[in-house]
N, C-alpha and C positions, 0 to 999 in steps of 0.2 A: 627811405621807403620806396620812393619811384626805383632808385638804382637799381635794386637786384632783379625788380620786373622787367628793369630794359636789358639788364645784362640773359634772364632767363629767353627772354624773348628772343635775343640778338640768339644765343646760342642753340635755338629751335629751330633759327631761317639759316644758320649755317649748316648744320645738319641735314634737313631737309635740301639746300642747294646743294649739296655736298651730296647726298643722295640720288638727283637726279642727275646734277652731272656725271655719277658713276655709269649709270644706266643707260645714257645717251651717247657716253665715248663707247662703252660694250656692244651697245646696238651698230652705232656706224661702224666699228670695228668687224662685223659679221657683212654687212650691208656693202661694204667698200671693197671685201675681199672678192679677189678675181680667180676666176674658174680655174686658172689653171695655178692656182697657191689653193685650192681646196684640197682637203682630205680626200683619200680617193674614195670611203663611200661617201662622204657628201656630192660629191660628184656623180656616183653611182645614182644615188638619190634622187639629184635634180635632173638627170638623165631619164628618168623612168617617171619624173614625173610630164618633162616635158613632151614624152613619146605617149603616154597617156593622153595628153591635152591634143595632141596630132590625133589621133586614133579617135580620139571623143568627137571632134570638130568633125573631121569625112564619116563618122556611122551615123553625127545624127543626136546623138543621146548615149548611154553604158556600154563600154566597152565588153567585148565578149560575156555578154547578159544573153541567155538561152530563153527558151520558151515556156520555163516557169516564172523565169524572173518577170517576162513581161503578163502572165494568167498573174502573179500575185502584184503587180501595178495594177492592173486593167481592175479585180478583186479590191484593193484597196482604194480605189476612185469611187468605186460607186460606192460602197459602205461609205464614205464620205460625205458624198452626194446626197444620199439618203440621208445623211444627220445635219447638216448644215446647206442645203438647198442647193439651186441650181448655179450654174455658172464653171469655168476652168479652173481647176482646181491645178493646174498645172503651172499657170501662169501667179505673177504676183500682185495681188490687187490693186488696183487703181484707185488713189482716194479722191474727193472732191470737198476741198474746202470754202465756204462762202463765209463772204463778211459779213459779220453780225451787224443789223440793223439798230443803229443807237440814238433814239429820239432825246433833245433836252428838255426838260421839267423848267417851268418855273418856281423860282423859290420864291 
């Protein structure tokens, strides 16, 4: 009666290991390959991404963003402002957590 439980069991955590190990040779397998054994648009790709991340860094904020893009930020701040109060609505909140005060009782 135990046996086939341990045998069902054992063959659940093979699977599953068996599983992940697929997923982690896959990933290092992408992760490990070197820029110049890339496909040439993945190349392409990460080219356009990293000239994006240059171009974002020197302007500041959105790359070739015009002067609706910034009326429809400046527009959607305040309507924001207006529903959930005051404060940077730009930044990501700061939290502050305190220790709970825990007195003991006598029994």
């Amino acid at each position: 009666m135990i046996l086939p439980q341990i045998l069902r069991l054992s063959s659940l955590f093979l699977s599953d290991v068996s599983l992940h190990l697929r997923r982690n040779i896959g990933f290092s397998a992408i992760m490990f390959n070197k820029v110049k054994e890339l496909d040439p648009v993945q190349k392409l790709f990460l080219d356009k991404i990293r000239e994006y991340n240059t171009k974002s860094k020197q302007a500041g904020g959105p790359v070739d963003a015009g002067p609706d893009f910034q009326k429809d930020m400046n527009e959607s701040l305040a309507r924001l402002q207006r529903a959930y109060g005051e404060g940077d609505l730009t930044k990501f909140p700061e939290f502050k957590f305190q220790e709970p005060k825990f007195e003991e009782t006598q029994k």
